[in-house]
Structure formats: C-alpha cells, structure tokens
N, C-alpha and C positions, 0 to 999 in steps of 0.2 A: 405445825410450826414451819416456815417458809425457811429453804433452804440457804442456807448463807455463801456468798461465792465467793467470798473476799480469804481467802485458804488456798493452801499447797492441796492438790489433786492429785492423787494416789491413782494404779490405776483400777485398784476395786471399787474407790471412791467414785472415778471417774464412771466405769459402769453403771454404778447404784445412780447416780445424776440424768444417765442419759436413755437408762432402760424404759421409765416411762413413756419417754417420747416413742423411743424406739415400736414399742408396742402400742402406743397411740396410730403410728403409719402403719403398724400392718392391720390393726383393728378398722382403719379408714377404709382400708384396700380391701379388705372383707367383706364391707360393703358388694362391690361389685362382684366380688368372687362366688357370694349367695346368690345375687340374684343370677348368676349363671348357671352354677347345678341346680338350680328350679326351676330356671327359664328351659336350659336345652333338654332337662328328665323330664318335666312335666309341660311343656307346651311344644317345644320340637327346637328342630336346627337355624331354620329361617328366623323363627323370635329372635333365639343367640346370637344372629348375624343380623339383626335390628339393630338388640341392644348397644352389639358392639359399632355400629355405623352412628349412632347417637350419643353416647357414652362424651366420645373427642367433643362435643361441642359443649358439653355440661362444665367438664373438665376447663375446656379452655376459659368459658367463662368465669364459674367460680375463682380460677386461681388468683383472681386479683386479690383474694384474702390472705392467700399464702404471699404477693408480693407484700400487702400493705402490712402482715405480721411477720416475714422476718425482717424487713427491709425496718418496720417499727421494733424492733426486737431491739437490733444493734443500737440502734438510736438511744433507745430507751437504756439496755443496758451498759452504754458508754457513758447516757448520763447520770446513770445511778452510781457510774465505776467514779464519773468527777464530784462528787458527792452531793449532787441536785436532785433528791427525790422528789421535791414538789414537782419541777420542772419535768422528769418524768412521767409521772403523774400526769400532768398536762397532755405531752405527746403521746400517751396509751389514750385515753379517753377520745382523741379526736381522732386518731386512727383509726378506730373503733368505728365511731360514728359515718366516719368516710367511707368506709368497706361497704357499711350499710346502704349508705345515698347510692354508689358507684353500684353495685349489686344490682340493686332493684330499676335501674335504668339497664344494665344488661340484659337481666332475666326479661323486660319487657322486648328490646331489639332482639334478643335470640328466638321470641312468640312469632315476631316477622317473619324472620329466617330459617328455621328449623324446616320448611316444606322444598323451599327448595334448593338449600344444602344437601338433604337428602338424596335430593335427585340427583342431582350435579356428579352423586357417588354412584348412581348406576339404580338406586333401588324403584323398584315401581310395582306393583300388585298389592300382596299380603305382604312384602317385604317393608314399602315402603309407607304403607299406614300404619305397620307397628311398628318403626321408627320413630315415626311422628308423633304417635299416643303416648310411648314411650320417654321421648323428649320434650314434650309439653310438660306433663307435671310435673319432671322433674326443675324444668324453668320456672313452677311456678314455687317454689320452694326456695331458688337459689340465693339468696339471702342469708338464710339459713348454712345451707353449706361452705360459700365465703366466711361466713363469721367462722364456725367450724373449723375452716382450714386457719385462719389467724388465730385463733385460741390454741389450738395445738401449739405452736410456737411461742404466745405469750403466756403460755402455764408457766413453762419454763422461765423463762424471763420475770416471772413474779414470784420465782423461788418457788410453786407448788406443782411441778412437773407430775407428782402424783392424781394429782385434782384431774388433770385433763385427763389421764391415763382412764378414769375411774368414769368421767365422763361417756368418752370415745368407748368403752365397753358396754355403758347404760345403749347409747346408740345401735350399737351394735347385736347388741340381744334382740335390741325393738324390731329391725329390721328381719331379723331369724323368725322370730315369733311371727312376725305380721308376714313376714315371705310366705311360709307356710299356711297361716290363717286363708290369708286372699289367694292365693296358688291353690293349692291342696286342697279346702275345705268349701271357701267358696266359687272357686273358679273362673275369678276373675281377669285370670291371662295376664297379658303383658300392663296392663291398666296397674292388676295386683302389685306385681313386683315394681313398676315406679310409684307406685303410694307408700309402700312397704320402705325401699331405699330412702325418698324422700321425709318419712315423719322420723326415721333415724336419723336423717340430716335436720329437719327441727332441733328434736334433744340435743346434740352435738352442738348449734348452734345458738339456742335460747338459755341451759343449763349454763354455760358460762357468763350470760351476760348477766342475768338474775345475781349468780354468784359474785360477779365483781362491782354490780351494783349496790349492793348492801355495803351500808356503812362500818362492818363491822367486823369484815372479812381479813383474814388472819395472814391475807396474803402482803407483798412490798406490792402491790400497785392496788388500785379504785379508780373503778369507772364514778364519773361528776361533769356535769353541765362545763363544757368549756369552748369560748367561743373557737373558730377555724383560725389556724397560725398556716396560711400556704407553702411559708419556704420551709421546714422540718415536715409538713406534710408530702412536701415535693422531694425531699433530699430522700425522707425514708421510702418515696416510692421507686426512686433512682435507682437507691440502692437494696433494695427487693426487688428490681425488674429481672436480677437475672434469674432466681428464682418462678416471676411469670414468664421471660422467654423460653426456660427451661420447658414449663409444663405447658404452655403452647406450642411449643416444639413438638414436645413427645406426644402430645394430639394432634398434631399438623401429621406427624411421621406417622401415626396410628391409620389417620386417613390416607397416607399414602402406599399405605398397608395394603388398605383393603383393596383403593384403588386398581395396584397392582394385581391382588389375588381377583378379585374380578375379574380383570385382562385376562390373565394368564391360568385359572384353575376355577373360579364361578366362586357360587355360594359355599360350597362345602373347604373350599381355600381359610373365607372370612371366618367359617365358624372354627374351622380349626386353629387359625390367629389369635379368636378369642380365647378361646382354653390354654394357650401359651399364654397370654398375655393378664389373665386371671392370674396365674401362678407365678411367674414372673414379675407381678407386681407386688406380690406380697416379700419376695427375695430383693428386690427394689427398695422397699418401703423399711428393709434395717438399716442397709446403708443412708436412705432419706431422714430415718428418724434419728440415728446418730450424728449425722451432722447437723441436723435442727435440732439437739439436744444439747450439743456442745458448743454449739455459738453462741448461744449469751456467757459463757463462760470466758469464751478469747473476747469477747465486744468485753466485757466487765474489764477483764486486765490489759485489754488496749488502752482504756480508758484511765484504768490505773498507774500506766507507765512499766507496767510490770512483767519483763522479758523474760525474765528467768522461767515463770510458769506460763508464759504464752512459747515459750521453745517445750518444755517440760508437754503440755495438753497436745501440741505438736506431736512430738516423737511417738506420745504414746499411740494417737489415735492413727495414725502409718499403719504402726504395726498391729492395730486391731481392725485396718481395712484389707489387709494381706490375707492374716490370717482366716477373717470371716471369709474373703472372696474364695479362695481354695475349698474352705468347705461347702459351699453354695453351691460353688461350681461340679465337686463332687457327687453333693445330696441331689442337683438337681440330675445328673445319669442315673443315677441309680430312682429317681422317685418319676420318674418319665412315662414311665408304661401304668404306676398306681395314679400317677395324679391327671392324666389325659383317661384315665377309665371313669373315673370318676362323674366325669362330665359328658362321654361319648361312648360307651360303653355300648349303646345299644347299635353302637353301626362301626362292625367291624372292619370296614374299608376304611371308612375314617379315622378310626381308632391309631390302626398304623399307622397312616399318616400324619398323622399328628406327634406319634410319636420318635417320627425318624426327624420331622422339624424341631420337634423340642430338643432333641440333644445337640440338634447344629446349632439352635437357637443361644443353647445354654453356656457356648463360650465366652459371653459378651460376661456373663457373672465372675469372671476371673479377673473383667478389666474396669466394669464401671462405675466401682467403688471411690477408686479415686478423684477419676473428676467429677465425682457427684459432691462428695467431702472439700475437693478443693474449692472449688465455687462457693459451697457455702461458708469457707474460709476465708475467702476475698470478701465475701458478703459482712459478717460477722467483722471483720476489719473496717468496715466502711467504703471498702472500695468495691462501690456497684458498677462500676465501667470495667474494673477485669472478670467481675465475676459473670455481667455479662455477656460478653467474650467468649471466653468459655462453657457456658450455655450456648448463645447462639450459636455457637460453630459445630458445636458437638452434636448438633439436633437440627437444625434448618442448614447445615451446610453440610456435613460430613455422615450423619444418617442417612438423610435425603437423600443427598447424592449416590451413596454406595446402594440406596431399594431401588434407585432408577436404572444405575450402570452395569451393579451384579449381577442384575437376570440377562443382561444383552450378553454375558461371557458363561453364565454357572447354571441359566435356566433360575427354576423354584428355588432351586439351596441357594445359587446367591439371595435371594430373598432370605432366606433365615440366616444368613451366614452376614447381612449387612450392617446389622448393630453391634455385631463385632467388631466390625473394621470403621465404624464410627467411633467406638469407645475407644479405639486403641487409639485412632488420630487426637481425640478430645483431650484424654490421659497425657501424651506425650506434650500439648499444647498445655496445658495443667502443670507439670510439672518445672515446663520451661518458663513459665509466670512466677512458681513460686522459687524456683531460683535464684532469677533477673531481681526479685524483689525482697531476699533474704532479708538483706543489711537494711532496709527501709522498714520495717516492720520486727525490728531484734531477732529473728529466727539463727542470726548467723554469730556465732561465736566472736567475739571480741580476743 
C-alpha cells in the first residue's frame, strides 16, 4: 500500500518514510565500494587507480537521472499536493522517457571521450587502458543507471519508498555475486568488475520501469504513452540541476583529486583517494538519501499550503543532520585503520597513509550534512536557482578552490583537509539562504 503524505510527521514516522531511501544511497554507493575491495585485493593498486580515474565520468554522466527525478519529484509531488493526479501522472511518465532519450545520446558522446579524458589525467600504459576498458562498458549500460538514479527518488514520491529499497538491494547482490564470479573465479580483471557493476545497474534501472509500467501497480504514479510537455520538462529540469551541478561537481572535484595527487604523490596518492572515497561515500550517501527521502514530503505540503508541517519536517530533520554528522564524524576515527585495511592491507606504506588522510579527510563529516539537506530543501520547494547556488558553490567554487590553494600553504594534508573548508563555506552559505528566505516559504513563526 502506497504511503500517504498528506499527515502530521512524527519524528519515528519521519524515519520510517525516509529510511528506504536512505539505504537505497548507500546500497548505490556499494556499488563502487565492491568493486574496489576486488579490484585493489585481486588485480592490484594501478586497476584501483583506473577505476577511480573513470568512475567521475560515469557519474557525471549518469546524474542527469538524478537531475530529471528529483527536479520531477518536486513537480510531481507539488502536483499531487494541488490535487492533479492525472496531471502528475503525465509529468512522471515523460520524465521518464526523457532520462531515457538524453542518456543514450550521452553514453554515446562519453564512447568519444573516455580516451582522451583519460589522458588529459595523466594516465598512460597499463594505467590508462584499464581506465578505458573500464569506462567503456560501463557507458555502454548508462541508461540503465540514469534511470536508476531517478527511481531512487521517484519510489518515494509514488509513496513506495520500500519498492526501491528492495530494488537497489536486488542490484546490489547482482553485482557481489557477479564481482566475485568474473574476478575470482573467471579472471576476468578489470573487464569483470565493469560487467559485474554495470548488469547491477541494468536491475536497478529496468525493475522499476517494468514495475511502473503495469497497469496495475499499487503505487500513486504509472508510467503510459504521453506525448513531450517541454515547459514542466524544462522547469523540473531547472529545478533538479542543482542536484546535477552538485554531482558533476563532486566528479569534477574527484578529478581534481587525482589531478593533484598525481602532481604531488603519483599513483599510490590516487589509490589511496580511492579507499577514502569508497568509504566516504557510503557516510555521504545517509545524509544524500535523507534528504532525497524527505523532499517529496516538503514538495507535498508546499503544495498543500501547509506551514505548520513544512516548519514541523524542518526542525526535525536539523536536528537529525547534527546528530548523525557527530556520530559519522566519530565512527569514522575510530573505523580509519579497519576500513583502509580492508582494501590496502597488503602494502603497509600505503596502509598508513591512507590512514593518516582519512581522519584529516573525516572532518568534512561534521559539516556536510547540511548543505547537502539544504539544497535539497530549496530543490523540494521549487526553487532550483538557490538550490543551485549552493551546489555550485560548494563543489566548483569552494572545493576546488581550497584542492588547488591548500597544498600551495599545508602540502598533502591541505589536500585532505579541503573538503572541509569547502563544506564549511557551502554550510554557512546554506544557512544564510535559508534565513533571508524564512518568511517566504512559512519556516518563520507568524
């Protein structure tokens, strides 16, 4: 039974709604976290530092799914809040379809590109054709994982946040199993783990369409034959861009990663970026999924008129980005030395180093809770011009900035020490939006 959003939000209530998502993102992000303990235990450090050189272009392409499902989320669930379900209806169905067209004309231009982007990063030998082999199949799949990234968001928004949950776990096994099959058993190397990654992104993104295709399905939305509407195709892409400038950010910034760690430390820099950033993403990916869990809730009651529980979903979810950031920030000192073994274990130079980066690395977990949740707060409200704002700035202007400036004063540790000092400028930028914009949006007491 689809869940009903039109109710007072408790804050158990509130978790039971948003916990699916929540583990929809880190089950996504396990994706690449697999194929990294298979990739560095069983083929070596150089794969790892492929993977992670190819990875940012996957990412960046796909995200146009995650623009056109939350940016169609709000939309959708503002029009269900004014009580036009058909009309909703309509705007899911073509959204859908659009992810699709727009996808498969990416995945073709990144087939171009992937050779010498590559290069451009420095890679070339054994480095730089298993990048390439690496990023090929997964572009040729990408389709799949765009849809993927928009269903994750529109489970939610169709009241069956469970459905996707169950989904993104079917995917996620595929790839374990098959990691291991092709890795381990048949030997297929780096080839393995992008077939393995990519048919879990299949599942991920075929399983939902099957499912909202059927007439018969127990969810508030169905996919159906509808022709293209350009201005709510364009308005939900608006407002879902900061969502993609976000995640083109954060793979722009990935590349700027390595960039550096090339300059300044070589390969064993990159691999060790990776194993922070495997782990890291999964600590990312609660705060990602709670706020793409709880925006169609505030789209629903903007929609509604309804202040009292759009302050009420507010207050609560502050203080459940507080509280989570502090324990993050603690599990992740304390889990630094187990979860860099994990993946690097066989080379004890690295090992340390890796683990003296992760806990400089790990201060950013106490701040980027928030403007990860505010953004998707402005987003969820309709407003994709502050949301994007605070995405771009926080990732192409204030990230960037501090990987380029911090090593000219701190060496390596400013490297790990600069997505801290971006999250804190992003946050303080975040909070001063949601401010200036209390009284416009009922956050502010009457």
């Amino acid at each position: 039974m689809a869940q009903d959003m039109n109710r007072h939000f408790t804050l158990s209530a509130l978790l039971k709604f948003t916990f699916p998502t929540i583990c929809m993102m880190i089950f996504t992000s396990l994706y690449t976290v697999v194929d990294g303990f298979f990739v560095s235990n069983y083929i070596g450090k150089t794969a790892l530092a492929a993977v992670n050189l190819a990875w940012p272009i996957i990412m960046i392409l796909a995200t146009v799914g995650l623009m056109t499902g939350t940016g169609g989320s709000a939309l959708i669930a503002k029009t269900r809040g004014e009580g036009d379900d058909e009309q909703a209806n309509r705007y899911f169905s073509m959204l859908v379809f659009f992810t699709i067209a727009v996808s498969l004309v990416l995945g073709a231009l990144g087939q171009a590109a992937i050779v010498p982007a590559m290069q451009a990063f420095g890679a070339d030998g054994p480095l730089l054709d298993s990048a390439v082999s690496y990023g090929r199949w997964l572009l040729g799949m990408l389709p799949f994982f765009a849809l993927q990234f928009a269903f994750e968001v529109l489970f939610s928004t169709a009241g069956k946040p469970h459905y996707g949950f169950f989904v993104v776990v079917a995917g996620g096994v595929t790839n374990v199993v098959l990691d291991w099959l092709f890795i381990c058993v048949l030997g297929w190397g780096i080839d393995g783990t992008a077939i393995a990654t990519g048919l879990g992104q299949v599942m991920g993104g075929a399983i939902p369409l099957v499912y909202f295709a059927r007439r018969h399905n127990s969810s508030f939305l169905r996919l159906r034959w509808t022709r293209p509407e350009w201005r709510p195709i364009g308005k939900a892409c608006l407002n879902g861009c900061s969502e993609l400038v976000s995640n083109i950010a954060m793979s722009l910034v990935t590349m700027l990663y390595n960039f550096q760690l090339m300059a300044y430390i070589g390969e064993d820099g990159v691999a060790a970026y990776s194993v922070i950033g495997y782990t890291a993403m999964i600590f990312g990916a609660v705060f990602m999924g709670y706020a793409v869990g709880s925006s169609p809730l505030m789209s629903y009651q903007f929609g509604a008129g309804n202040h009292g529980e759009m302050r009420s979903i507010l207050l609560k979810s502050l203080g459940l980005i507080g509280a989570s950031s502090l324990a993050m920030f603690l599990a992740a000192q304390w889990l630094a030395a187990p979860l860099s073994a994990i993946f690097v274990s066989y080379d004890p130079e690295l090992l340390d180093f890796t683990v003296h980066a992760y806990k400089l690395y790990a201060l950013a977990f106490l701040i980027m809770g928030l403007p990860i949740y505010l953004s998707a707060l402005f987003t969820a409200l309709n407003n994709g011009v502050v949301s994007a704002v605070i995405a771009f700035m926080r990732t192409l202007v204030f990230e960037c900035g501090a990987v380029i400036l911090l090593p000219l004063v701190w060496g390596i540790n400013g490297i790990w020490l600069s997505v801290s000092v971006g999250e804190l400028a992003a946050a303080l930028l975040a909070v001063g939006f949601l401010v200036a914009l209390r009284k416009r949006y009922g956050f502010a007491k009457k």
